[in-house]
LUMTIFI-900659 format. One record per residue: x, y, z of N, C-alpha, C in turn; residue number from 1. Coordinates in pm, whole numbers, always signed. Atoms other than C-alpha are relative to their C-alpha. Last residue first. Example, Ala and Ser with C-alpha at 12.3 -4.5 7.8 and 13.67 -1.06 7.14 Angstrom:
BEGIN
<rec n_c1="-82" n_c2="-119" n_c3="-6" ca_c1="+1367" ca_c2="-106" ca_c3="+714" c_c1="-77" c_c2="+109" c_c3="+73" num="2"/>
<rec n_c1="+89" n_c2="-119" n_c3="+0" ca_c1="+1230" ca_c2="-450" ca_c3="+780" c_c1="+90" c_c2="+120" c_c3="+0" num="1"/>
// end
This chain:
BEGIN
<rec n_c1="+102" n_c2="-16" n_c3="+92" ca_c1="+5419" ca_c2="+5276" ca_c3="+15422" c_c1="+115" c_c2="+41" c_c3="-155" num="85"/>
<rec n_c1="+79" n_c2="+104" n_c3="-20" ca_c1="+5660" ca_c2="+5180" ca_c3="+15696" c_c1="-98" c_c2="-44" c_c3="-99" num="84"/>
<rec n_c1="+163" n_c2="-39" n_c3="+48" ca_c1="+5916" ca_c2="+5395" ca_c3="+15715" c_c1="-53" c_c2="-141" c_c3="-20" num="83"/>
<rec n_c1="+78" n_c2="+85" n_c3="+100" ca_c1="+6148" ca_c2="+5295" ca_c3="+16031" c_c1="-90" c_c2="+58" c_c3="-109" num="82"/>
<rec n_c1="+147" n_c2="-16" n_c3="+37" ca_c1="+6394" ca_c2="+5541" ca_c3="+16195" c_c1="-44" c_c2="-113" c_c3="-40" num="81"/>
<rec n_c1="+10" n_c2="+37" n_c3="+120" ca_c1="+6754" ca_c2="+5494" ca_c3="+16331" c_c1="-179" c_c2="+26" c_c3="-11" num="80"/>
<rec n_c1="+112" n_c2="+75" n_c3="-27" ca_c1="+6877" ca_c2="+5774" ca_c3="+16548" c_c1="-11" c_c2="-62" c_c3="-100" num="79"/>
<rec n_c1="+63" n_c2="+100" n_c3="+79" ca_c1="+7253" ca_c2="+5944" ca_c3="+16543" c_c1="-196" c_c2="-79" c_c3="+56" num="78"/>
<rec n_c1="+122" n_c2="+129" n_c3="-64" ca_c1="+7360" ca_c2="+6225" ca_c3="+16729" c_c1="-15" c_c2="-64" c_c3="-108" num="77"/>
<rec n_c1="+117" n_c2="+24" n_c3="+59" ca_c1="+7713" ca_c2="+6448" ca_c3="+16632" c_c1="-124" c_c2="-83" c_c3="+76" num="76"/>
<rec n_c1="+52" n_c2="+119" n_c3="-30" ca_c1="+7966" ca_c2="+6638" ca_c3="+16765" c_c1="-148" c_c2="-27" c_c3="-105" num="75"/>
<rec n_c1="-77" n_c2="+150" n_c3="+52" ca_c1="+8146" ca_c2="+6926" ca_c3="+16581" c_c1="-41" c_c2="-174" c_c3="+54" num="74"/>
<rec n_c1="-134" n_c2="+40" n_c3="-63" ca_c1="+8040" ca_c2="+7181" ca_c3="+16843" c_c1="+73" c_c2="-100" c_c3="-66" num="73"/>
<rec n_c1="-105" n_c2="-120" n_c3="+41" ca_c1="+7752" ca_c2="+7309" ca_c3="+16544" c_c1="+165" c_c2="-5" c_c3="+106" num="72"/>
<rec n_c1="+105" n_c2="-109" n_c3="-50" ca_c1="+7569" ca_c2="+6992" ca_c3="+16556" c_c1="+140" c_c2="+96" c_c3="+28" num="71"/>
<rec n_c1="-158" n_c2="-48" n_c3="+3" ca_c1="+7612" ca_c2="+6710" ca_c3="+16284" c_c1="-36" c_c2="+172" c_c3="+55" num="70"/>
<rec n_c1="-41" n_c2="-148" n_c3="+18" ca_c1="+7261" ca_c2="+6578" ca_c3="+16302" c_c1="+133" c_c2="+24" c_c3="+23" num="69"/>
<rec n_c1="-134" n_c2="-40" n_c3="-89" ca_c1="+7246" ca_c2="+6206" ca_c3="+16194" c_c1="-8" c_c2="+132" c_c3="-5" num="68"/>
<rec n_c1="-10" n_c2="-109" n_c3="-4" ca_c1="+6944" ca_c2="+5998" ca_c3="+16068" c_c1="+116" c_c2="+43" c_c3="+44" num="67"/>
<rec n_c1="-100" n_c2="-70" n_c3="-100" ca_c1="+6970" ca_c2="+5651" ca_c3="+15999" c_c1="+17" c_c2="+126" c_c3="-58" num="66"/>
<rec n_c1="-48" n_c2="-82" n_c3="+32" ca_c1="+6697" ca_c2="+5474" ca_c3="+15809" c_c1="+34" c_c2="+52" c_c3="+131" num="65"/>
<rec n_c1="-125" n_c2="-103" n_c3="-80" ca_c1="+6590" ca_c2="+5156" ca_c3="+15824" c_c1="+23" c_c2="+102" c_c3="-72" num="64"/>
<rec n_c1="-64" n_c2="+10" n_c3="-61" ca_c1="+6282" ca_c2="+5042" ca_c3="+15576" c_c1="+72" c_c2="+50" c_c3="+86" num="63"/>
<rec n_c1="+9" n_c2="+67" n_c3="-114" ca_c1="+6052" ca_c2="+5160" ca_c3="+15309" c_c1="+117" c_c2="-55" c_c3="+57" num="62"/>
<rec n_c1="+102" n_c2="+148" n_c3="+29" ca_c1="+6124" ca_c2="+5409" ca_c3="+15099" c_c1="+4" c_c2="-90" c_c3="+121" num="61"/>
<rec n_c1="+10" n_c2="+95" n_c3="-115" ca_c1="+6265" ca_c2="+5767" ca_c3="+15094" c_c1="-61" c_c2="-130" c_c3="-48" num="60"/>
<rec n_c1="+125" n_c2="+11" n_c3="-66" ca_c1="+6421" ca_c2="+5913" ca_c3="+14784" c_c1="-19" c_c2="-100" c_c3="+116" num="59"/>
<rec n_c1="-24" n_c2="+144" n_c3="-33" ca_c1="+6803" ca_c2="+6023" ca_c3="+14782" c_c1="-166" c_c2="-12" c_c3="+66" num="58"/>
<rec n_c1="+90" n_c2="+71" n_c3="-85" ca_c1="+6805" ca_c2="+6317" ca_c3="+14620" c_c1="+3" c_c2="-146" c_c3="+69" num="57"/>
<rec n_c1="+116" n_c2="+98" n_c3="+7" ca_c1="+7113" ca_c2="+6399" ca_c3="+14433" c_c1="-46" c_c2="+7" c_c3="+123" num="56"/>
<rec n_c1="+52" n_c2="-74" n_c3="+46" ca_c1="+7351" ca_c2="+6745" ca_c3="+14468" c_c1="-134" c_c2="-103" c_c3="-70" num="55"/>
<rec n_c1="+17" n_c2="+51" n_c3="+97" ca_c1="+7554" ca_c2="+6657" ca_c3="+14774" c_c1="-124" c_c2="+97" c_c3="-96" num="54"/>
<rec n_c1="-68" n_c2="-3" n_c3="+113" ca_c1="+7712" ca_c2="+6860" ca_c3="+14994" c_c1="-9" c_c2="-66" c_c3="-98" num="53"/>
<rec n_c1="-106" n_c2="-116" n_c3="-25" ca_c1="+7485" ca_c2="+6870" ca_c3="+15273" c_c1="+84" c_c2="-47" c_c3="-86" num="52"/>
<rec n_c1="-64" n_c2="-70" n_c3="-97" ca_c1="+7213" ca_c2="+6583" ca_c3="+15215" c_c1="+97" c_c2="+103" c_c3="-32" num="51"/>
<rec n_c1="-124" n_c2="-35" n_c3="+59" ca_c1="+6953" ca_c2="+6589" ca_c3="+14942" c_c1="+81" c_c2="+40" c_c3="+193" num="50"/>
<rec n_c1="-96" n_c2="-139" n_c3="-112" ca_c1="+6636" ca_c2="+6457" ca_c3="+15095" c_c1="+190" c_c2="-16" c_c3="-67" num="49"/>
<rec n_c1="-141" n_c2="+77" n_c3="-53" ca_c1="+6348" ca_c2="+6265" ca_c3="+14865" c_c1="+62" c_c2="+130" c_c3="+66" num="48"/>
<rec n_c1="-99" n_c2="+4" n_c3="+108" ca_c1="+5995" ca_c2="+6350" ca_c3="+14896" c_c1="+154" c_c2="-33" c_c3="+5" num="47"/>
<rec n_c1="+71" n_c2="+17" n_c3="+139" ca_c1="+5713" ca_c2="+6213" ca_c3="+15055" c_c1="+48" c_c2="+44" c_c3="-69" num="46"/>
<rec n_c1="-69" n_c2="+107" n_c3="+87" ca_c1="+5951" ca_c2="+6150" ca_c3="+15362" c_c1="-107" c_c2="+0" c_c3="-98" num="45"/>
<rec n_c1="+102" n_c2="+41" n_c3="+82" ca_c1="+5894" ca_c2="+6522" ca_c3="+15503" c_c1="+90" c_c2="-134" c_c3="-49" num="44"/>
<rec n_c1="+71" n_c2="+62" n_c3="+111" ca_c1="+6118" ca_c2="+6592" ca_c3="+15815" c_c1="-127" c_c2="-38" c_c3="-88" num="43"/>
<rec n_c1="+152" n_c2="+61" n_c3="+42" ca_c1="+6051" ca_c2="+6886" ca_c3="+16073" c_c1="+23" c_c2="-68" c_c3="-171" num="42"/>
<rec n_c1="-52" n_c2="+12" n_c3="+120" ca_c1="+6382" ca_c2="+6963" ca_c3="+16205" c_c1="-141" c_c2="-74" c_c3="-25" num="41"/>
<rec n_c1="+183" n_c2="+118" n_c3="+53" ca_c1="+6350" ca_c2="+7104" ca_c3="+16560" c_c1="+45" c_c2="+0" c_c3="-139" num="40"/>
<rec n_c1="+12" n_c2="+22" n_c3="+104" ca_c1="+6707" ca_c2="+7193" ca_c3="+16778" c_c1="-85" c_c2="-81" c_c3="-65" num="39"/>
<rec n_c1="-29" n_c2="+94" n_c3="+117" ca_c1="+6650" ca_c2="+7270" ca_c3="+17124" c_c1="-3" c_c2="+47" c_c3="-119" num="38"/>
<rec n_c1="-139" n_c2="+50" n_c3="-13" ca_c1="+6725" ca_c2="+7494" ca_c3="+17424" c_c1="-10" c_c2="-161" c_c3="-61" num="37"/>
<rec n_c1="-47" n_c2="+31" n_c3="-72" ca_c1="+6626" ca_c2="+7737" ca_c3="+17272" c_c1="-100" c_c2="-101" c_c3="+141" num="36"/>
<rec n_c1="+69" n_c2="-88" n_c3="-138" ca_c1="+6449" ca_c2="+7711" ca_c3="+16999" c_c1="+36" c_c2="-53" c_c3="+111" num="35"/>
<rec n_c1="-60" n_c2="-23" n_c3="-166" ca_c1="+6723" ca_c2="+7643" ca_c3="+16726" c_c1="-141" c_c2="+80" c_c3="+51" num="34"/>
<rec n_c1="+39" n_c2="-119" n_c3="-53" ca_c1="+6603" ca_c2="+7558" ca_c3="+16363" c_c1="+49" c_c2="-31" c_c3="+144" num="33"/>
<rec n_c1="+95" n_c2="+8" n_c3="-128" ca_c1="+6790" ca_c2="+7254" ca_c3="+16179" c_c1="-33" c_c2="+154" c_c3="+69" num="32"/>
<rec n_c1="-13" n_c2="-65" n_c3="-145" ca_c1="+6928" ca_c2="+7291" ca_c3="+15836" c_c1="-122" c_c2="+32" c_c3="+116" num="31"/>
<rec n_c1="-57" n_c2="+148" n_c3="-67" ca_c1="+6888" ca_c2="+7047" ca_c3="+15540" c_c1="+97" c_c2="+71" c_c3="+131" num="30"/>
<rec n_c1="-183" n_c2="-9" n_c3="+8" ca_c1="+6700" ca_c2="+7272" ca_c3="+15308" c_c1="+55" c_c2="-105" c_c3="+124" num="29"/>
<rec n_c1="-16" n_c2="-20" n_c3="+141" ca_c1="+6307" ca_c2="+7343" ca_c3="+15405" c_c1="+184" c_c2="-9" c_c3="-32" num="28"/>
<rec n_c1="-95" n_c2="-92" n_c3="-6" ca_c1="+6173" ca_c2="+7189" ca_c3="+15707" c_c1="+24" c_c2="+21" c_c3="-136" num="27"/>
<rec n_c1="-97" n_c2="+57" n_c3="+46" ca_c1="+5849" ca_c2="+7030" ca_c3="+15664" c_c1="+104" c_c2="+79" c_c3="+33" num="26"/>
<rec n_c1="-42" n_c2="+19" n_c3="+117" ca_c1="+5524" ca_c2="+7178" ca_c3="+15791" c_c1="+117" c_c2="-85" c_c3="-10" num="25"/>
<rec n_c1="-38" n_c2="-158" n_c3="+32" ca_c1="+5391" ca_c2="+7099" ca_c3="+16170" c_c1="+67" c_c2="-55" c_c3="-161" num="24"/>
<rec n_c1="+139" n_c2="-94" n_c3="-9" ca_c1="+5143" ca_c2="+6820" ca_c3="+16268" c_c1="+95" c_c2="+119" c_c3="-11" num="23"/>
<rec n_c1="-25" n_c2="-143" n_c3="-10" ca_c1="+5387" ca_c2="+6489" ca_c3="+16196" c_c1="-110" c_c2="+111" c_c3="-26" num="22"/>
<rec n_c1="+59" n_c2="-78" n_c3="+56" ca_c1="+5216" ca_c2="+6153" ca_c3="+16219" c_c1="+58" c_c2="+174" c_c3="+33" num="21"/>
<rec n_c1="+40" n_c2="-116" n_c3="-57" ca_c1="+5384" ca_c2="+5843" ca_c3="+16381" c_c1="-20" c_c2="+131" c_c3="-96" num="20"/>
<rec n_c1="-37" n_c2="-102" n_c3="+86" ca_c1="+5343" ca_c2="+5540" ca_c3="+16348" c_c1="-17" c_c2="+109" c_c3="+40" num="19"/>
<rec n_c1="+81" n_c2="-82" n_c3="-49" ca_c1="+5438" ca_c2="+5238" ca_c3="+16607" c_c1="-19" c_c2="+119" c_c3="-144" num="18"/>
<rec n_c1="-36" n_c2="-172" n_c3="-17" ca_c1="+5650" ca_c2="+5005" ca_c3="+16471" c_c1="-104" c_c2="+39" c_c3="+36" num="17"/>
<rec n_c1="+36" n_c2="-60" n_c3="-93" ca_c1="+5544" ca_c2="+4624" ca_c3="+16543" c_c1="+30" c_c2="+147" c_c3="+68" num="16"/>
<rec n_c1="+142" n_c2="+1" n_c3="-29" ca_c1="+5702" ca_c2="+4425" ca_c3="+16244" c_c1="+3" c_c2="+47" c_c3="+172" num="15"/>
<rec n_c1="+15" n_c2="+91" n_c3="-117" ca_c1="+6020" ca_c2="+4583" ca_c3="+16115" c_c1="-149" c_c2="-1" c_c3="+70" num="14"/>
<rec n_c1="+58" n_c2="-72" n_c3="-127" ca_c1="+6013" ca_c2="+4748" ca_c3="+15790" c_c1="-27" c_c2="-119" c_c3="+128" num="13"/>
<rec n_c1="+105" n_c2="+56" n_c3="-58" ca_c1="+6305" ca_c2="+4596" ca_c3="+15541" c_c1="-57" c_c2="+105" c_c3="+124" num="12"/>
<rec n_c1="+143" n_c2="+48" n_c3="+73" ca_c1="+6500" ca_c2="+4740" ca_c3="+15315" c_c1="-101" c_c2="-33" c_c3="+38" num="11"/>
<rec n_c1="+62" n_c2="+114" n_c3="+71" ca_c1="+6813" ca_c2="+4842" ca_c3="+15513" c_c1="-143" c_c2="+41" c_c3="-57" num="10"/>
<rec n_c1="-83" n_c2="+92" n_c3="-92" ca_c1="+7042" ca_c2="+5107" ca_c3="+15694" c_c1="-86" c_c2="-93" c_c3="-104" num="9"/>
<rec n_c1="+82" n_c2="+115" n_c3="+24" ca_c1="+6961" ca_c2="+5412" ca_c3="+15432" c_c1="+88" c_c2="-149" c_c3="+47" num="8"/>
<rec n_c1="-81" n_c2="+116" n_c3="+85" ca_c1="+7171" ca_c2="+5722" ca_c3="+15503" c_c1="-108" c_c2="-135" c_c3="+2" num="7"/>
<rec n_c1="+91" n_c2="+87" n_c3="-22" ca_c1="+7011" ca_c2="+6112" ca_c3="+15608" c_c1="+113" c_c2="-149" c_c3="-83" num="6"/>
<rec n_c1="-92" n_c2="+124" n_c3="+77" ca_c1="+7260" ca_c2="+6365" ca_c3="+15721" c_c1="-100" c_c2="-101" c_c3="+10" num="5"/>
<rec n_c1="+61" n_c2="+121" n_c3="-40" ca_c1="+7097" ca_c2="+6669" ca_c3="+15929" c_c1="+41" c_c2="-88" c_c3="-121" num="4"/>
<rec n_c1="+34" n_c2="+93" n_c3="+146" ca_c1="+7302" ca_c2="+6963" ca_c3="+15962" c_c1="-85" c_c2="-110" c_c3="+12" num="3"/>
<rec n_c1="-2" n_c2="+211" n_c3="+5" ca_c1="+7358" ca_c2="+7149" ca_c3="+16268" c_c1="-137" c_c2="+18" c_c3="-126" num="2"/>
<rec n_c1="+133" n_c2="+58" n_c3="+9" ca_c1="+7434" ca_c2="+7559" ca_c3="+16219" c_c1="+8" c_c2="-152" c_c3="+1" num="1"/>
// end
């Protein structure tokens, strides 16, 4: 199964993000769903996200954030996010 690994790049929100508004629930646990021939992970940042072997939250807040799925061939993706609010 791919994992999703959340890490906090900085503090600051960069001026001229776009926002964007999720329209399906949250995922639940810190595994991605497969419809072929993707993997969907429906983050919530109104609460914090415990990654894969840990047993703290790590709440969201404003600034960078680097996502990472770790996908079942042992490779991984990275994206960085902005929150904003």
């Amino acid at each position: 199964m791919a994992k999703l690994y959340v890490k906090k790049a900085d503090s600051t929100a960069d001026p001229g993000v776009d926002e964007a508004v999720s329209t399906s629930a949250a995922t639940t646990g810190n595994l991605f769903r497969y419809s072929d021939p993707q993997y969907i992970f429906n983050l919530s940042t109104k609460a914090g996200y415990t990654n894969p072997g840990s047993t703290t939250a790590t709440p969201f807040t404003v600034g960078t954030w680097t996502l990472t799925a770790m996908l079942d061939d042992g490779t991984s993706r990275s994206v960085n996010i902005q929150l904003v609010k």
